[in-house]
N, CA, C and O atoms as a DFTB+ gen file, in Angstrom:
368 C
 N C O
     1  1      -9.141      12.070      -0.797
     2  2      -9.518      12.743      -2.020
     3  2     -11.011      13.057      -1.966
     4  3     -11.880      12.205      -2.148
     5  1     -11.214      14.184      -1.735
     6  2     -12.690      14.881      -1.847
     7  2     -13.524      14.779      -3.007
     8  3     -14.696      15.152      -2.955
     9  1     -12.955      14.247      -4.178
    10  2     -13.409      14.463      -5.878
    11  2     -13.856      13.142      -6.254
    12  3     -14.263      12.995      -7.406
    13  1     -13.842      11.990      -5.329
    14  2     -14.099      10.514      -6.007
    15  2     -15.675      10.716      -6.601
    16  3     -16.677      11.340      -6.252
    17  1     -15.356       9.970      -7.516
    18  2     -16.688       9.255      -7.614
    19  2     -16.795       8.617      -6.443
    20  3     -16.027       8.428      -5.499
    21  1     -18.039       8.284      -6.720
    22  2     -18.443       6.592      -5.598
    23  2     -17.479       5.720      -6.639
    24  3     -16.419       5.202      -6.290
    25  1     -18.066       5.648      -8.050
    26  2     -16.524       3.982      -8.180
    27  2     -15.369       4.069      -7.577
    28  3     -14.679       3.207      -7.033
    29  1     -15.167       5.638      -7.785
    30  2     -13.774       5.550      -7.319
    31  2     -13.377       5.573      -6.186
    32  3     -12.248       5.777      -5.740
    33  1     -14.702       5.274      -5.503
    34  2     -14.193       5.611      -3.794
    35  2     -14.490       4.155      -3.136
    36  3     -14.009       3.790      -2.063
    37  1     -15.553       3.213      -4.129
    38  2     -15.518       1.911      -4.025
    39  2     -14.259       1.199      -4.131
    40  3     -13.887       0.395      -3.276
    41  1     -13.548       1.512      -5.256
    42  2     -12.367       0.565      -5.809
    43  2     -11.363       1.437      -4.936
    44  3     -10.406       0.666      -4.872
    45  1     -11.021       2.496      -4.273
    46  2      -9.977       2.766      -3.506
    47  2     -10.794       2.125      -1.906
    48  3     -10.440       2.749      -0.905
    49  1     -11.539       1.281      -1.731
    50  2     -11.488       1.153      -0.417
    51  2     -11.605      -0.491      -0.571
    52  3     -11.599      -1.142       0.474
    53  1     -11.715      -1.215      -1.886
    54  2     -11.190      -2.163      -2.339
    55  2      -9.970      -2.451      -2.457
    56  3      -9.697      -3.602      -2.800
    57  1      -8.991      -1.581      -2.229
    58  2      -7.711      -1.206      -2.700
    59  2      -6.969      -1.482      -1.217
    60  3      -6.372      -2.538      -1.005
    61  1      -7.074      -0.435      -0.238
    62  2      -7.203      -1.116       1.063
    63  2      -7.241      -1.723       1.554
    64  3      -6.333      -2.122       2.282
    65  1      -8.509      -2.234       1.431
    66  2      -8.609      -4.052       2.167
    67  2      -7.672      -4.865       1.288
    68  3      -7.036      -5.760       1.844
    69  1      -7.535      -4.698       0.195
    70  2      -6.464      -5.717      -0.707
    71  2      -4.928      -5.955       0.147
    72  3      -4.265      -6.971       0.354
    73  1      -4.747      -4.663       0.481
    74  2      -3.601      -4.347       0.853
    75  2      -2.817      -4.586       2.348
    76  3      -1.710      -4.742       2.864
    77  1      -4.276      -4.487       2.631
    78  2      -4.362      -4.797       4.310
    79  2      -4.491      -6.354       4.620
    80  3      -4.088      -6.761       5.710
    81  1      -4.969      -7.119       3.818
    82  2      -4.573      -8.420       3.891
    83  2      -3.617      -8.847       3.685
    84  3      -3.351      -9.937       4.192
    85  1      -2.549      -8.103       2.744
    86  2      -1.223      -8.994       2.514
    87  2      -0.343      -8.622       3.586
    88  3       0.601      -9.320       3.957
    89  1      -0.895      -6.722       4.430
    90  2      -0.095      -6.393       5.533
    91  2      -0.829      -7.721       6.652
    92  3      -0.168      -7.935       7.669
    93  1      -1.772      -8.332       6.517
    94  2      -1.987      -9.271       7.648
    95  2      -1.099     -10.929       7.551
    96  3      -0.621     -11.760       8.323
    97  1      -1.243     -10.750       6.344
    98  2      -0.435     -12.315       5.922
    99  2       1.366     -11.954       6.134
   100  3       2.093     -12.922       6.358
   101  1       1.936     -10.680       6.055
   102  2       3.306     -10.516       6.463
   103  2       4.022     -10.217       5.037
   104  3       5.250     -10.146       4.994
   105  1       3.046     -10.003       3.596
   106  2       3.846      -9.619       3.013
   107  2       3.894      -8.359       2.565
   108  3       4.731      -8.083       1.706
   109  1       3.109      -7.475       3.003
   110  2       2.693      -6.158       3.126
   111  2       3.142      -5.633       4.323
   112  3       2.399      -5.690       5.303
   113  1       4.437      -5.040       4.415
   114  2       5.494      -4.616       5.914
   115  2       4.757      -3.580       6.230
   116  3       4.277      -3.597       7.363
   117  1       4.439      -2.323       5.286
   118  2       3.883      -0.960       5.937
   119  2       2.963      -0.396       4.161
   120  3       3.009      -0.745       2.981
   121  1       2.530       0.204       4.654
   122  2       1.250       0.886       3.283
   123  2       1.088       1.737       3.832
   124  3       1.427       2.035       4.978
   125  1       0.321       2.469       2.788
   126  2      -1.091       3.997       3.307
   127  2      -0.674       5.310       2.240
   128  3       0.127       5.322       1.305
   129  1      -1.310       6.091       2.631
   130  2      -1.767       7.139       1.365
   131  2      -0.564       8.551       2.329
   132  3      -0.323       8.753       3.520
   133  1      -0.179       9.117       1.233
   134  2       1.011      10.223       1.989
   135  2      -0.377      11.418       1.109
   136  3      -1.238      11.419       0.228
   137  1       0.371      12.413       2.325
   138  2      -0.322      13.723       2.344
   139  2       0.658      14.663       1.754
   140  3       1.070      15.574       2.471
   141  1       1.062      14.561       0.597
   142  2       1.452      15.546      -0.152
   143  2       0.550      16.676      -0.688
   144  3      -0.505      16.499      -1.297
   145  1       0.964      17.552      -0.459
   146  2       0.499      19.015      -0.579
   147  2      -0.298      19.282      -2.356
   148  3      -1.288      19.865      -2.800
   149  1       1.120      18.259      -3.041
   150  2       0.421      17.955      -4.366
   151  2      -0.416      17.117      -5.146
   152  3      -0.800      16.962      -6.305
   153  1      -0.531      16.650      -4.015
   154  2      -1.534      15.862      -5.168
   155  2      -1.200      14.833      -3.873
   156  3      -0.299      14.894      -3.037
   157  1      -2.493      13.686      -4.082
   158  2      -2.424      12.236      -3.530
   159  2      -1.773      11.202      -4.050
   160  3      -1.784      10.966      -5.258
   161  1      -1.054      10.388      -3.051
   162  2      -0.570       9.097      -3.882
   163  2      -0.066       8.142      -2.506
   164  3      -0.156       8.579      -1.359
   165  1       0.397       6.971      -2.789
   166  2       0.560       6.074      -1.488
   167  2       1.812       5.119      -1.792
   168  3       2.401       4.820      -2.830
   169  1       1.946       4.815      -0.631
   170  2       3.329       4.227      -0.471
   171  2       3.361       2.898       0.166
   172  3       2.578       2.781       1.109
   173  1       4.087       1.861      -0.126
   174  2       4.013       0.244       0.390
   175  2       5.782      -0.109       0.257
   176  3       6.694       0.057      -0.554
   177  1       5.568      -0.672       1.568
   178  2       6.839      -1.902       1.712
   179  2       6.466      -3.121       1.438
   180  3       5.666      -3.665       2.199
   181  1       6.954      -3.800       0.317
   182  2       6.544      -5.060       0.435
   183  2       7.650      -6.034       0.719
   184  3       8.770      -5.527       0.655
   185  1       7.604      -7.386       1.036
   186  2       8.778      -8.273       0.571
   187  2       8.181      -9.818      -0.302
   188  3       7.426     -10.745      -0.005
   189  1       8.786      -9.540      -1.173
   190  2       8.222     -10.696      -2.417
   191  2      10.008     -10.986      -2.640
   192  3      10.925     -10.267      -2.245
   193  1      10.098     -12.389      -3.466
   194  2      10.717     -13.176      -3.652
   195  2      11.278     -12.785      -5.016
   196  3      12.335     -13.367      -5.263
   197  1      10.897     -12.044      -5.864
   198  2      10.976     -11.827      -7.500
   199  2      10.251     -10.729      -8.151
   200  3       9.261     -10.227      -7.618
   201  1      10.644     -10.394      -9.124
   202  2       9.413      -9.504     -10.483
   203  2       7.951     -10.053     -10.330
   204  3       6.886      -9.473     -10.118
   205  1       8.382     -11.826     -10.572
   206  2       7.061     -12.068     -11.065
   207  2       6.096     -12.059      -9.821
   208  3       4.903     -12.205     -10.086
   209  1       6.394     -11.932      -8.703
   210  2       5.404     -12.116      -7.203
   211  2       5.104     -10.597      -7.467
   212  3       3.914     -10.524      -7.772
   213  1       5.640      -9.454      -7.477
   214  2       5.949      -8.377      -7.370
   215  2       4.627      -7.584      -8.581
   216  3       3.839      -6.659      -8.387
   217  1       4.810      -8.218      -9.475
   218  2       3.904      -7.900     -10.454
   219  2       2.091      -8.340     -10.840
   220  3       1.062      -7.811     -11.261
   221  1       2.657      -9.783     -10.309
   222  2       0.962     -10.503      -9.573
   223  2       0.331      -9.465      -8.668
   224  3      -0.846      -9.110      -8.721
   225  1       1.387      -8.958      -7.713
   226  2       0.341      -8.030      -6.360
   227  2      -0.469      -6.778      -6.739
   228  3      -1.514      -6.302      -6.296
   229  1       0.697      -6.278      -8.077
   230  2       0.446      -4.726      -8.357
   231  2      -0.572      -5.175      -9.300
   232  3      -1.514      -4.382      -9.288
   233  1      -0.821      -6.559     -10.465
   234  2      -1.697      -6.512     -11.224
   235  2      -3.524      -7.267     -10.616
   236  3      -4.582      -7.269     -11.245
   237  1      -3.153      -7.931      -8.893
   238  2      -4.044      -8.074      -8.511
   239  2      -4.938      -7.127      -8.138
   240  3      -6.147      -7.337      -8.236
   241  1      -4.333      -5.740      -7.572
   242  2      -4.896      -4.564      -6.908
   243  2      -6.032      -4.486      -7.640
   244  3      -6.042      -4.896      -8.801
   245  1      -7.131      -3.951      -7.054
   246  2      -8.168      -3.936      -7.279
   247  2      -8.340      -2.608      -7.937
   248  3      -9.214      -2.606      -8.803
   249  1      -7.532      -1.132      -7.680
   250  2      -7.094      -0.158      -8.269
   251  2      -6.826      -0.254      -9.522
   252  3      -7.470       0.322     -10.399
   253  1      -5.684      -1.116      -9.746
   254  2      -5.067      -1.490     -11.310
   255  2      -6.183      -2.303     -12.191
   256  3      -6.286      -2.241     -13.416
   257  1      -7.023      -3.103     -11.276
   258  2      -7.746      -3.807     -12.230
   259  2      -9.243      -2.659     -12.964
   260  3      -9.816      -2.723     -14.052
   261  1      -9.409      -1.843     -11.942
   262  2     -10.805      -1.129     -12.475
   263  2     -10.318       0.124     -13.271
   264  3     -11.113       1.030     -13.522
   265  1      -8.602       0.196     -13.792
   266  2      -8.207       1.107     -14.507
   267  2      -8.685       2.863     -13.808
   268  3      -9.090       3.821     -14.467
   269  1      -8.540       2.818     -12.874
   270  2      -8.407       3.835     -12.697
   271  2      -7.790       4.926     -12.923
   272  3      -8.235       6.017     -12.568
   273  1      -6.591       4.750     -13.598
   274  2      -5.111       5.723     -13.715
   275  2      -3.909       5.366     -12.618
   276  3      -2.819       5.938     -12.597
   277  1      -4.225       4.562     -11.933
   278  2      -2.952       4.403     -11.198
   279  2      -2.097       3.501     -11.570
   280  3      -2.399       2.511     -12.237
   281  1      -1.103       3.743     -11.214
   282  2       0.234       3.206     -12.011
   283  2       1.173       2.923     -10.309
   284  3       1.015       3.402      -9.186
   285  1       2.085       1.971     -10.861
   286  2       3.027       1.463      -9.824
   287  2       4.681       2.068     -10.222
   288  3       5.088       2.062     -11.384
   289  1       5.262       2.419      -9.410
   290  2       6.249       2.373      -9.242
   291  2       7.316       1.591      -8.353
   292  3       7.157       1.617      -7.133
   293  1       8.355       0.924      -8.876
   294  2       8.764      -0.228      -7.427
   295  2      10.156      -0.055      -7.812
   296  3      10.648       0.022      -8.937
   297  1      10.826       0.002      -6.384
   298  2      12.128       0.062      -6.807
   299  2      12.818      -1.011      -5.426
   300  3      12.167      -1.246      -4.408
   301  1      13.824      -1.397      -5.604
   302  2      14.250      -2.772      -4.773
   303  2      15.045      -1.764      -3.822
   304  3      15.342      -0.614      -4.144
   305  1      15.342      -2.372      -2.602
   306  2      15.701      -2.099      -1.203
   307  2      17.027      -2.952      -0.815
   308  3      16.924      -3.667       0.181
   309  1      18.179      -2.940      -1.465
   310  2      19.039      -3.800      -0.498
   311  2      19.758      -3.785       0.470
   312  3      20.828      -4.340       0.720
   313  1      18.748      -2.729       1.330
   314  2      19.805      -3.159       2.799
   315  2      18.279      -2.554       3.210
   316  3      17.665      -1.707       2.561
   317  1      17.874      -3.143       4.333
   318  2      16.424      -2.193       5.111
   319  2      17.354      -2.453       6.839
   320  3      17.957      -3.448       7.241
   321  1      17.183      -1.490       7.321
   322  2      16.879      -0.838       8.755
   323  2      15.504      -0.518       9.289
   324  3      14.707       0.272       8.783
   325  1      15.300      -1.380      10.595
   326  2      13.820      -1.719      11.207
   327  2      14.040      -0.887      12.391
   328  3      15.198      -0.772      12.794
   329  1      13.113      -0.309      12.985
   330  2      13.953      -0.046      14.551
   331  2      12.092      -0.082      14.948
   332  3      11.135       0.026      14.182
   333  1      12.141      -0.285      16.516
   334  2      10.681      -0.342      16.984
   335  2      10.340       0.966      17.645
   336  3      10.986       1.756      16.956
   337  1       9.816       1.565      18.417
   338  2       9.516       2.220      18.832
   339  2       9.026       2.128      20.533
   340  3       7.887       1.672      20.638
   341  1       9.604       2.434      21.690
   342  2       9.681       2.406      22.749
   343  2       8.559       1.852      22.845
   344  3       7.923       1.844      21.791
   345  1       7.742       1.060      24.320
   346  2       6.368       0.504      24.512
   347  2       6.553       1.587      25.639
   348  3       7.636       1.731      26.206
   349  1       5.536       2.277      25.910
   350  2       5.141       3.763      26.597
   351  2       3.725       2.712      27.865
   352  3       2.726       2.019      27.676
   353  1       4.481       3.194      29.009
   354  2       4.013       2.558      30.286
   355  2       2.485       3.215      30.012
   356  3       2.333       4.419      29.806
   357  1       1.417       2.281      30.040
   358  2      -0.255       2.034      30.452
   359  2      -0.256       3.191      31.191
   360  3       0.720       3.247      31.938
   361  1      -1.342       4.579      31.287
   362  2      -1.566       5.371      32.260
   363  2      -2.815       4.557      33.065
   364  3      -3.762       3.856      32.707
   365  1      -2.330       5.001      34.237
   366  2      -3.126       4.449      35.096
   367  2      -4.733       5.492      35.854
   368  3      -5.485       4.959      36.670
């Protein structure tokens, strides 16, 4: 987003690292910001245990806390499909 403020470019890179720690601790599967044509917005896999874990993460975000306008949407997953992606031989 070309239009931040600096707060807002502080608290979205607060937002990040928030996010990127729970992808380091294993409860953050995949994140990051999609390039829709319309407008910006971002996307997360998480796996939490309940609402209430679920709602701690979205009300910890550092985004949600400096009121920025962002809002969560979460919807549950009951069946996920993982697949890896080939390991591509070292050029030498």
């Amino acid at each position: 987003m070309m239009d931040m403020t600096e707060r807002e470019a502080e608290t979205m890179q607060a937002h990040g690292a928030y996010w990127k720690r729970l992808a380091e601790a294993g409860t953050a599967i995949a994140f990051g910001p999609v390039a829709d044509p319309k407008g910006g917005w971002g996307v997360g896999i998480i796996a939490v245990t309940d609402d209430d874990e679920l709602r701690r993460l979205q009300n910890g975000d550092p985004a949600i806390r400096e009121s920025l306008g962002m809002k969560y949407e979460a919807y549950p997953m009951p069946t996920v499909v993982a697949g890896s992606r080939p390991q591509q031989p070292a050029s030498s």
